[in-house]
Structure formats: C-alpha cells, structure tokens
N, C-alpha and C positions, 0 to 999 in steps of 0.2 A: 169687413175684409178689404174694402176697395178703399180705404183709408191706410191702412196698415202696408199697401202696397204702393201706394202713393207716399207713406215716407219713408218706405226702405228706398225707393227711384232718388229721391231729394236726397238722401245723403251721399251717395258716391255722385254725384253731380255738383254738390256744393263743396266735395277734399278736389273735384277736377279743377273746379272755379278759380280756391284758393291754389294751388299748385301753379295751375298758367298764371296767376297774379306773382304770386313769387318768383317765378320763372322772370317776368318782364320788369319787377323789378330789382333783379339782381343781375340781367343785360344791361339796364338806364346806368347802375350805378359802376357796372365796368366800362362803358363808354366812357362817362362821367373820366373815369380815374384815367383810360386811355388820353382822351382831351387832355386833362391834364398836364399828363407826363409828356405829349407832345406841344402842348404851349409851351411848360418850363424848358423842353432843349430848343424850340426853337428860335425861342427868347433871349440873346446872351445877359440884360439886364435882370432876366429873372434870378438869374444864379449869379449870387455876389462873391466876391472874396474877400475877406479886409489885407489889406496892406500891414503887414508887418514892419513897422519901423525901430530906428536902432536901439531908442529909449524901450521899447517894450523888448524887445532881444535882449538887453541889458538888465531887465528887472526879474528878465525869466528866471524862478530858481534853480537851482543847481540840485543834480541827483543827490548831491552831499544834504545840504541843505532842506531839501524833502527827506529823504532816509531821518533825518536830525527831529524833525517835527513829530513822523509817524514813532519814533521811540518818547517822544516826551507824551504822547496821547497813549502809549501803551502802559508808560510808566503810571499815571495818571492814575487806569482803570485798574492798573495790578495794585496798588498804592488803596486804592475802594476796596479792594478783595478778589477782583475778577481772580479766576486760579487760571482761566487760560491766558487772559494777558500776563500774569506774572513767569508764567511760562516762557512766553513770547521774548517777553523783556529778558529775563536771564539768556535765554539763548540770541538774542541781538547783544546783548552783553560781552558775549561770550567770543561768541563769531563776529563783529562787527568788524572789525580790520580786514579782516581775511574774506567774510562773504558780501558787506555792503561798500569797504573803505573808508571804512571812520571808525573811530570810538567813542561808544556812548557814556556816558557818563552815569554814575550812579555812586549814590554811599554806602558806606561798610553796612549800613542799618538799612536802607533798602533790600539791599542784595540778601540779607538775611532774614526778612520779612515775605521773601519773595520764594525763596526756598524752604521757610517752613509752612506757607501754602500750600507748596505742591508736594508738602510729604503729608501734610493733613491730610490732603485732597486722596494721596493714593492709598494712606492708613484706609479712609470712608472706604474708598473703592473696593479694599483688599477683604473689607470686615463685611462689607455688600454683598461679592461677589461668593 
C-alpha cells in the first residue's frame, strides 16, 4: 500500500512540473517575439522599402494585359477538359468587354468544344441527381 500511495503523490506533481515548464516557456518565447517587434521599429534599417523606379513602373503589366493571360491559362485547362474552366472561358468570352474591358479571343471550334462540356457535364449531373 505505501508504494501505491507514493505513485498516485508523483503523478499530479509531475502534470504540476510540466505545466509550470510550459507556462515559463511560452513567457521566454513572448518576450522573445516582444524584443522583437520592438528591435524592428526601433530600427529604421531594419524595415527596408525598395525604390520603385520608372523602368519597373513601365514593365508593370497592365490590368488588360493580366485579364489577357488569366484567359489564355483558362482557355488552356478548358481545352484539357476541365468543365469548370470551360465554363470560366465562355463566360470571359462572353462578358469580356463589358465586365474586364477586353475581348478574348477564341475560335468557332473552341467555343464549341467548350459548350458541349458543359452540357455533358450537366446531362452527368441531371442523370445523377
């Protein structure tokens, strides 16, 4: 018996152990992180900014220019079979003037490859469901 009392004492003394351990190192590492964040502001070298120059103003692309890309990577995946990029792509197709300010470009045989995806796709769904 005086063994059996002696290890039920040692267990709730050894989660107190570990708790105060935890406890003192999860203060160490908010100091840590307060240090820190009080070095980097009071550092003005620590927080850089680059300089923007005109040659890089000049090379930034244009929202046209990006919208132009994101459809040729949609067209791409609908072109593979994706049935939600060919989605995607019909409706930048579609909309493109009106909702990005461009028009995308695509062929009579795209545009028709892309539309009988998405009646496959909702035949499956219809015969699914």
């Amino acid at each position: 018996m005086k063994s059996q009392s002696t290890k039920q004492a040692r267990g709730p003394s050894g989660f107190r152990w570990t708790a105060r351990v935890l406890i003192v190192m999860a203060m160490a590492c908010s100091a840590f992180v307060l240090m820190s964040a009080n070095v980097a502001l009071a550092e003005p070298a620590a927080i850089t900014v680059a300089p923007v120059t005109d040659a890089a103003a000049a090379t930034t692309p244009s929202e046209r220019s990006v919208w132009a890309d994101v459809f040729t990577g949609v067209a791409h995946r609908a072109d593979a079979g994706s049935v939600e990029a060919a989605r995607l792509a019909l409706q930048m197709h579609r909309y493109g003037p009106v909702v990005y300010g461009i028009s995308f470009e695509a062929t009579a045989r795209q545009l028709q490859r892309w539309q009988r995806e998405l009646e496959s796709s909702d035949e499956l769904r219809v015969q699914a469901g």
